[in-house]
DSSP file (Angstrom, degrees, kcal/mol; ACC not computed):
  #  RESIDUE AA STRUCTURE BP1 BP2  ACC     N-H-->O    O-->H-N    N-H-->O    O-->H-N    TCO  KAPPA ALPHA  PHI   PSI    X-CA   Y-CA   Z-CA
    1    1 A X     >        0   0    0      0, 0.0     4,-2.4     0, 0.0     5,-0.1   0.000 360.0 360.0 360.0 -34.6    0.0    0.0    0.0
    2    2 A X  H  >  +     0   0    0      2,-0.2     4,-1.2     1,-0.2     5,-0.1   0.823 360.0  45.6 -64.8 -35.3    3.0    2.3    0.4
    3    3 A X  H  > S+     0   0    0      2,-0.2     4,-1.5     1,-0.2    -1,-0.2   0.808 109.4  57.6 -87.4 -21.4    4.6    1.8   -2.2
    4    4 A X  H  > S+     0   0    0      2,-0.2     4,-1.3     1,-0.2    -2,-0.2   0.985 108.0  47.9 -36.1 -81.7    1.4    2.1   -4.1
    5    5 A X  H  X S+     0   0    0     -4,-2.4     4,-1.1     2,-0.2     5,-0.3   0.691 106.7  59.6 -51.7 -23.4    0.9    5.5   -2.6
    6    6 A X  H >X S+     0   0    0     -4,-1.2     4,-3.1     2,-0.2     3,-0.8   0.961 108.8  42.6 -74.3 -70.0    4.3    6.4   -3.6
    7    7 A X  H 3X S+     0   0    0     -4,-1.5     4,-3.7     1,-0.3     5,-0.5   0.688 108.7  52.7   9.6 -93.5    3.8    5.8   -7.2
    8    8 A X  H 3X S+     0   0    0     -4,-1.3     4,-0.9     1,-0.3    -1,-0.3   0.763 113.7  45.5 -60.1 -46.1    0.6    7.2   -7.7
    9    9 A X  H <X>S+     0   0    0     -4,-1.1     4,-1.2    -3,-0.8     5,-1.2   0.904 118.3  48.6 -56.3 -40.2    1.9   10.9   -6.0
   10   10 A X  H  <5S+     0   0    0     -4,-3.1    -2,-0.2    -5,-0.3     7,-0.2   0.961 115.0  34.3 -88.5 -24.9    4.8   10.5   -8.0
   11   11 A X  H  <5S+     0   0    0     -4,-3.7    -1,-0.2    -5,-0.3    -3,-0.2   0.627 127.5  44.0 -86.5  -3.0    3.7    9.7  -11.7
   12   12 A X  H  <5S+     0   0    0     -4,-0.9    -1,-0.1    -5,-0.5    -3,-0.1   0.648 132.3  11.5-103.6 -11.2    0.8   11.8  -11.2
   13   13 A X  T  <5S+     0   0    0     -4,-1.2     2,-0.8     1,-0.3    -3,-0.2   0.756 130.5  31.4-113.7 -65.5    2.1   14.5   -9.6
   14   14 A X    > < +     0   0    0     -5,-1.2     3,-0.6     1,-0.2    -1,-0.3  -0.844  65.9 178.7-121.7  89.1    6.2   15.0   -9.5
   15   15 A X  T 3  S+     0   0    0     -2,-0.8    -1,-0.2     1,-0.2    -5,-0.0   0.840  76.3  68.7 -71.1 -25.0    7.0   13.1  -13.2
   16   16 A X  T 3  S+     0   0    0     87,-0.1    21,-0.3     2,-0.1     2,-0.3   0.549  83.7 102.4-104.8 -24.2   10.6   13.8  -12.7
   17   17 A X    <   -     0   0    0     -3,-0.6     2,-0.4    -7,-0.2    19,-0.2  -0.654  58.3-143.7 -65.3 112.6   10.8   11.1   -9.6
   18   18 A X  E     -A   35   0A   0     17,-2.4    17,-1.4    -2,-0.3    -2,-0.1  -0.914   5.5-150.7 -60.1  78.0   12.2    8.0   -9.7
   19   19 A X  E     +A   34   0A   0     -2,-0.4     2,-0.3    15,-0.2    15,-0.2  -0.016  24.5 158.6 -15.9 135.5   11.3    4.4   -8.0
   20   20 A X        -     0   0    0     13,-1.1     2,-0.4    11,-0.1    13,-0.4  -0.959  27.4-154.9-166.4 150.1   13.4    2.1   -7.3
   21   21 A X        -     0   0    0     -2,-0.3     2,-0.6    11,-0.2    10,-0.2  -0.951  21.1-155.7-152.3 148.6   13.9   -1.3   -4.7
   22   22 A X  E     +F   30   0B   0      8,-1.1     8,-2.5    -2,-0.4     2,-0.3  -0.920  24.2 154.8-118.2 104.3   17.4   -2.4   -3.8
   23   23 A X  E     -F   29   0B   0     -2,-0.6     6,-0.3     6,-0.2     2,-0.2  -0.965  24.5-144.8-153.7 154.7   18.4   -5.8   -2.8
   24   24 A X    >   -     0   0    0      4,-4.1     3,-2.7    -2,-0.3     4,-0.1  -0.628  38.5-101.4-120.7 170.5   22.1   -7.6   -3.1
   25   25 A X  T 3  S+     0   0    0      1,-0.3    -1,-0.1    -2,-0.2    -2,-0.0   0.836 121.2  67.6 -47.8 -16.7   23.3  -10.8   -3.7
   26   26 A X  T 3  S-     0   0    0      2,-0.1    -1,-0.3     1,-0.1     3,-0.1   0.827 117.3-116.4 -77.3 -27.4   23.9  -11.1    0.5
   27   27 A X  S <  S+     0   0    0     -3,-2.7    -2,-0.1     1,-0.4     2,-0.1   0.394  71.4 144.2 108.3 -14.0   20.0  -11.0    0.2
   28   28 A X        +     0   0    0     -4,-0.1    -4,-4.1    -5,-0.1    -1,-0.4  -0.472  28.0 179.0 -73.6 141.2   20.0   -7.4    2.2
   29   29 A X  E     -F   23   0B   0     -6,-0.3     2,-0.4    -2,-0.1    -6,-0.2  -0.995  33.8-149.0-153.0 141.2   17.4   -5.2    0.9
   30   30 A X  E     -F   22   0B   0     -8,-2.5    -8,-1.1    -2,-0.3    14,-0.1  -0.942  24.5-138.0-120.0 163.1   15.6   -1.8    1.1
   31   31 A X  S    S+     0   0    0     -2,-0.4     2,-0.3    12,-0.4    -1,-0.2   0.781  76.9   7.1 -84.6 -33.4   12.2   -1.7    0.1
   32   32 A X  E     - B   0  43A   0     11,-0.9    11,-2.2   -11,-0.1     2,-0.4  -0.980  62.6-160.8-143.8 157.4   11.4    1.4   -1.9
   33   33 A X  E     - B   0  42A   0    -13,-0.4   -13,-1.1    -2,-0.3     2,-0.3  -0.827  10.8-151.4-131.9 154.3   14.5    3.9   -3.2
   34   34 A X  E     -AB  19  41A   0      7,-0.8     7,-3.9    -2,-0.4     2,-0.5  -0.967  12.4-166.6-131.2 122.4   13.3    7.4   -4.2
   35   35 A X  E     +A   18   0A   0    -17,-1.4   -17,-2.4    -2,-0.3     2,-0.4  -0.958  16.2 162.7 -88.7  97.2   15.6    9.0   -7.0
   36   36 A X        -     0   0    0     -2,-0.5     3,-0.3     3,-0.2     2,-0.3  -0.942  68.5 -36.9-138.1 143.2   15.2   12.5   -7.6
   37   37 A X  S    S-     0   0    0     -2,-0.4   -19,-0.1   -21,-0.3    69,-0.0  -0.572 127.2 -34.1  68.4-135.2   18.0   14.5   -9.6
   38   38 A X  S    S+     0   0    0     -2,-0.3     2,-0.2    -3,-0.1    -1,-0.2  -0.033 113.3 119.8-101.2  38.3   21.1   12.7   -8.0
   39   39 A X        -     0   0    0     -3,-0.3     2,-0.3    30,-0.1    -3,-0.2  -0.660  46.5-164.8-109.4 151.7   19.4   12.2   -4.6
   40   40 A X        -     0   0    0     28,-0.3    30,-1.2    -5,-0.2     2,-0.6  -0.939   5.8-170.9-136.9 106.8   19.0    8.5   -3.6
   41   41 A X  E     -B   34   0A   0     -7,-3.9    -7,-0.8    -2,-0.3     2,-0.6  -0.905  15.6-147.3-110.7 103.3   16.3    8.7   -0.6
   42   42 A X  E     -B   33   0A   0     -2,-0.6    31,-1.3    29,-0.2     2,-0.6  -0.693  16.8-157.0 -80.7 134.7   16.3    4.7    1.1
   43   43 A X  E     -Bc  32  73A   0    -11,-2.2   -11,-0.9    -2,-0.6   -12,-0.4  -0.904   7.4-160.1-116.5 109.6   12.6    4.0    2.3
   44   44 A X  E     - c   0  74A   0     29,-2.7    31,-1.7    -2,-0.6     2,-0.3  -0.470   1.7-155.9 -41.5 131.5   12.0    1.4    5.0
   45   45 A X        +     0   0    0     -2,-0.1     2,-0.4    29,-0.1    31,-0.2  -0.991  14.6 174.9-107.3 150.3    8.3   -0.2    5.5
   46   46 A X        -     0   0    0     29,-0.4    46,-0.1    -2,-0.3     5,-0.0  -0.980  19.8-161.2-143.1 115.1    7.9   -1.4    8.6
   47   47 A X        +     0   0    0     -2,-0.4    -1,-0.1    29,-0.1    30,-0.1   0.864  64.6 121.4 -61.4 -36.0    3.6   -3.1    9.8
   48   48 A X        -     0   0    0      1,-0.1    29,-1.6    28,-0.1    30,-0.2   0.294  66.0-159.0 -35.3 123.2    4.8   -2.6   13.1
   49   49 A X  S    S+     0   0    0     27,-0.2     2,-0.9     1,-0.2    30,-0.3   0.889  88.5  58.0 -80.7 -30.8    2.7    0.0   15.8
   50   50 A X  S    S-     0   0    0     28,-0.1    -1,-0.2    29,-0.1    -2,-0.1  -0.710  84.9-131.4-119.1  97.0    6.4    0.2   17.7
   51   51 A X        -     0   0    0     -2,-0.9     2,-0.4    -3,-0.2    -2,-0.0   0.104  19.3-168.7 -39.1 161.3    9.7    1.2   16.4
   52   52 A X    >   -     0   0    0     -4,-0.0     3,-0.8     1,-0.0     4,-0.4  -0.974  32.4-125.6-171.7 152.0   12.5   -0.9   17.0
   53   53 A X  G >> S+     0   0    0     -2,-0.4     3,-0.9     1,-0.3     4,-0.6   0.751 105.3  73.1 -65.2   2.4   16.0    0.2   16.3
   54   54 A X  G >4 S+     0   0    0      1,-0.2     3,-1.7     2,-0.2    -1,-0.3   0.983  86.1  80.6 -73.8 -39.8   16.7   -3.3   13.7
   55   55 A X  G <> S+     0   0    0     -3,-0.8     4,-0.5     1,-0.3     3,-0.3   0.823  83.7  52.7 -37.7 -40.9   14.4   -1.0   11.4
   56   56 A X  G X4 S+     0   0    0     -3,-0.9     3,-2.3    -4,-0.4     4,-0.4   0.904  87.2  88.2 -56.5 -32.2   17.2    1.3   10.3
   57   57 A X  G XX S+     0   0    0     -3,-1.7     4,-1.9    -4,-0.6     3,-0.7   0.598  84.4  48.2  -8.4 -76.4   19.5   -1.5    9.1
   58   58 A X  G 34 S+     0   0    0      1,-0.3    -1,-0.3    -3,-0.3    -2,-0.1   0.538 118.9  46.7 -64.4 -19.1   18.4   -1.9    5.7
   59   59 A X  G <X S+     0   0    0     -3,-2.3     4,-1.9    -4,-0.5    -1,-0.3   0.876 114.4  42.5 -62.9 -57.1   18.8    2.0    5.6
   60   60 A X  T <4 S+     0   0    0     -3,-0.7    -2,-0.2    -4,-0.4    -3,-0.1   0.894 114.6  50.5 -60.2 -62.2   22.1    2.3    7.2
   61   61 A X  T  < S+     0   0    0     -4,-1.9     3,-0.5     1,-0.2     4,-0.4   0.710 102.4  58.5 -53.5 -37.2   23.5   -0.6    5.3
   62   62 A X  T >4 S+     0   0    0     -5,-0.4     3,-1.9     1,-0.2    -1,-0.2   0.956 109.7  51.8 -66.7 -44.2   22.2    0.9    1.7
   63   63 A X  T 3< S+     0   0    0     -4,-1.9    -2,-0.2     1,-0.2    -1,-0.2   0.410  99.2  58.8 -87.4  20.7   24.7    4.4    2.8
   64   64 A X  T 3  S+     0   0    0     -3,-0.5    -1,-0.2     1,-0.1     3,-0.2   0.550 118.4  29.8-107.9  -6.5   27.7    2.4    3.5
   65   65 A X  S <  S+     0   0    0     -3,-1.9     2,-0.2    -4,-0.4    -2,-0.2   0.128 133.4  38.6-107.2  19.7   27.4    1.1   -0.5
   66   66 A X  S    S+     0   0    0      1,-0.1     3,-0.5    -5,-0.1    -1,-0.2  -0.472  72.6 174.7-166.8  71.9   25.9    4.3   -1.6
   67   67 A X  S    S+     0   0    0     -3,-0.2    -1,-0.1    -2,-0.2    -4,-0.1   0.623  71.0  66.6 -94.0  25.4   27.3    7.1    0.1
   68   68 A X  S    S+     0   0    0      2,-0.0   -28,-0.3   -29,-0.0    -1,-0.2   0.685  81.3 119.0-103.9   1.9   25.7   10.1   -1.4
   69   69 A X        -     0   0    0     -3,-0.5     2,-0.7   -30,-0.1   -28,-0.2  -0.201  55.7-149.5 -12.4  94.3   22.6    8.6    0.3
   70   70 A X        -     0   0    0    -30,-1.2     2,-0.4    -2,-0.1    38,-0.1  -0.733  40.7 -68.0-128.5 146.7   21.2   10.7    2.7
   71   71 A X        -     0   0    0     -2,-0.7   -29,-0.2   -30,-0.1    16,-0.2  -0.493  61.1-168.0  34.3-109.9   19.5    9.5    5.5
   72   72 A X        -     0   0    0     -2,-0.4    16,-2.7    14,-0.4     2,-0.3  -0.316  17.2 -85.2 138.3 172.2   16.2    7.8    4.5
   73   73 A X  E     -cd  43  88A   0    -31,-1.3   -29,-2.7    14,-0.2     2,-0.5  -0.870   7.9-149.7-133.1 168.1   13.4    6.7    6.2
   74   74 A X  E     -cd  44  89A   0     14,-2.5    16,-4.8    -2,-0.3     2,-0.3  -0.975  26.3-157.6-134.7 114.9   11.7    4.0    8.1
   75   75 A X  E     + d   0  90A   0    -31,-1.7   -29,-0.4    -2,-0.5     2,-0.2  -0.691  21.9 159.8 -83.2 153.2    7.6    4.0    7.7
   76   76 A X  E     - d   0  91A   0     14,-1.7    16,-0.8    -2,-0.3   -27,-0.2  -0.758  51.7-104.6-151.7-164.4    5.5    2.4   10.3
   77   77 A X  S    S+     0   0    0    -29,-1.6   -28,-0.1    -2,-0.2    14,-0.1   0.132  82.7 101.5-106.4   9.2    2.0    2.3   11.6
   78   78 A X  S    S-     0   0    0     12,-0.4    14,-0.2   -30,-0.2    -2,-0.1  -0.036  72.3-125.4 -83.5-154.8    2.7    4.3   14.8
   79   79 A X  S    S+     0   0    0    -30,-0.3    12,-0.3    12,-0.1    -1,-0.1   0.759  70.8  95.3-116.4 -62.8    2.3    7.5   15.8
   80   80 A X        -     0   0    0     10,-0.1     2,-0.5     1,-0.1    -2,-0.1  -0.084  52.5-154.4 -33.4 121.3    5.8    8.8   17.0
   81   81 A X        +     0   0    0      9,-0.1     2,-0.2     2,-0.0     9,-0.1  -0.941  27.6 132.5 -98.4 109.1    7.7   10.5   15.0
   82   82 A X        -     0   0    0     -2,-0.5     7,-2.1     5,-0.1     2,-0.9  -0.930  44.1 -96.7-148.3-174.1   11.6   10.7   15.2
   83   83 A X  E     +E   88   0A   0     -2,-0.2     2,-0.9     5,-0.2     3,-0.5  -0.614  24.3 176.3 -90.8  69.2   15.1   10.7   14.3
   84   84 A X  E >  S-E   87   0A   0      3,-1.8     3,-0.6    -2,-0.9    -2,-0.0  -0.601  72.2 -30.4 -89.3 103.0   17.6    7.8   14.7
   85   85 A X  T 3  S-     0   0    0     -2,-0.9     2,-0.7     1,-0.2    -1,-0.3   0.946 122.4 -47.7  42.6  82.3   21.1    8.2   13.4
   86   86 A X  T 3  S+     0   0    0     -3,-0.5   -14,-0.4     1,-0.2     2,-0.4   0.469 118.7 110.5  61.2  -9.1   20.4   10.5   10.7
   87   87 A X  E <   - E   0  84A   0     -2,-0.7    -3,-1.8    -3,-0.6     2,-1.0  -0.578  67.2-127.3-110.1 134.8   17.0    8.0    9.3
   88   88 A X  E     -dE  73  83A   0    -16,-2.7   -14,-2.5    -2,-0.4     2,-0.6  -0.743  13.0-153.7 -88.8 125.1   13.5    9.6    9.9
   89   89 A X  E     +d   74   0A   0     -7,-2.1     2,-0.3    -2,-1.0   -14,-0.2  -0.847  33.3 164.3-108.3 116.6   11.3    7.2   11.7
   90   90 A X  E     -d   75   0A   0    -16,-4.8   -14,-1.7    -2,-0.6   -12,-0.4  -0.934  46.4 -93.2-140.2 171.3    7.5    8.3   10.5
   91   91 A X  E >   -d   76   0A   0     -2,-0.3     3,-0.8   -12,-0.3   -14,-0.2  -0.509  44.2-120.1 -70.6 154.2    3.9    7.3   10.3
   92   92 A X  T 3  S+     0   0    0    -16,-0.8     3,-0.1     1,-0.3    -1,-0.1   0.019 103.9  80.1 -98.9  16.9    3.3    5.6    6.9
   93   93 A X  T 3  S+     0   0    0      2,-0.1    -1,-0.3     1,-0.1     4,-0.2   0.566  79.8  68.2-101.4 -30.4    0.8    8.3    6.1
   94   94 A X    <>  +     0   0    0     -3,-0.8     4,-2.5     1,-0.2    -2,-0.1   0.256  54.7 109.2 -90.9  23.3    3.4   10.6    5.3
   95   95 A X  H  > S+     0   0    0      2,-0.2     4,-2.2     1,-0.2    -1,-0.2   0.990  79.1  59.8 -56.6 -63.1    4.6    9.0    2.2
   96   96 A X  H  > S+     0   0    0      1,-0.3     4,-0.7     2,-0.2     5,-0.2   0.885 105.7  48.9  -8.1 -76.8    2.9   12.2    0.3
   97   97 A X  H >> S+     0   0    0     -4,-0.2     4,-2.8     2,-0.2     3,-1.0   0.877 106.6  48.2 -32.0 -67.8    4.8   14.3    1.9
   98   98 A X  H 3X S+     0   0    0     -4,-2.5     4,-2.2     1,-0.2    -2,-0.2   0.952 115.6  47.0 -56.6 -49.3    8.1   12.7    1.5
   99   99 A X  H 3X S+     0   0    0     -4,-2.2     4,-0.8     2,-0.2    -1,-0.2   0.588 116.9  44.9 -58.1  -3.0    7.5   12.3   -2.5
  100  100 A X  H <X S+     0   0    0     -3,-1.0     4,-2.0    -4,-0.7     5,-0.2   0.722 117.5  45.4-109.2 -73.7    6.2   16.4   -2.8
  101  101 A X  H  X S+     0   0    0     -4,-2.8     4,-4.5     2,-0.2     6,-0.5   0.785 113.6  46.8 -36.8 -38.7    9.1   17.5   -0.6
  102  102 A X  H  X S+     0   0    0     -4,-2.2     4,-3.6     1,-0.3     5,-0.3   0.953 116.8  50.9 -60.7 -52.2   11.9   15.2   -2.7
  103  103 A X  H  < S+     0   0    0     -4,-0.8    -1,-0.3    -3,-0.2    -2,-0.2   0.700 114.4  38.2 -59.9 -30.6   10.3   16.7   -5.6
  104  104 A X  H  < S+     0   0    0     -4,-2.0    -2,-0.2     3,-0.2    -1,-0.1   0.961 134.2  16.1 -73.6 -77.3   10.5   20.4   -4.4
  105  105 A X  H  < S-     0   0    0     -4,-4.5    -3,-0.2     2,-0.3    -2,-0.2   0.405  91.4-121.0-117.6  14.2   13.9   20.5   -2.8
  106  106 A X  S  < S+     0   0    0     -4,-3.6     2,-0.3     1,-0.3    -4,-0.2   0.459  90.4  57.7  91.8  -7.0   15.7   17.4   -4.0
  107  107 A X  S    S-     0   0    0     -6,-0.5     2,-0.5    -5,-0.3    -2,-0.3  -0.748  95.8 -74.7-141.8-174.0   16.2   16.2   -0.2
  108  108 A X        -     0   0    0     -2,-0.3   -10,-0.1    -3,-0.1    -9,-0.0  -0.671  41.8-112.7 -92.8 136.6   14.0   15.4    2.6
  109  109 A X              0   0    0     -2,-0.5    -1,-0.0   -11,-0.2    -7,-0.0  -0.290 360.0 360.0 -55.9 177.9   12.0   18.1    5.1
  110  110 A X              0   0    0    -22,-0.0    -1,-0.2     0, 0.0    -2,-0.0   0.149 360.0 360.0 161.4 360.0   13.2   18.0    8.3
């Protein structure tokens, strides 16, 4: 459903934004990459109501092969919103957001 919702904001709205999903031969994977310009944004989904720190991994791990990465985020079904080592931990409701913002200033709000 997220990645759904990224789509449809971005081909309908922001044509110039890429999609993307990342996984390596180790089997390590991020779920959704957002390209726009030379920006590489990694996007966690996470069903979870409660963060929990393994969520960044797959983030963390994408900007140690990809370091002009920056930060990225981890969606989730909670409510909290925060910051863990550089990766934005949000409600999965704000997918919108992230794709209008990437599309605006090339990076993430914050």
């Amino acid at each position: 459903m997220v990645v759904l919702e990224a789509l449809k904001t971005g081909y309908n709205f922001y044509p110039d934004i890429e999609f993307y999903f990342y996984r390596d031969a180790r089997g390590n994977e991020v779920d959704l990459i957002v390209k726009s310009g030379r920006r590489l944004i990694p996007v966690e989904i996470k069903s979870a109501m409660t963060f929990n720190q393994e969520f960044i991994k797959g983030v963390k791990r994408f900007e140690k092969i990809f370091p002009k990465a920056d930060g990225g985020v981890v969606f989730y079904t909670g409510d909290l919103d925060l910051t863990v080592d550089r990766v934005k931990v949000q409600n999965f409701k704000n997918i919108m957001d992230l794709i209008a913002s990437t599309a605006n200033t090339g990076e993430i709000d914050g």
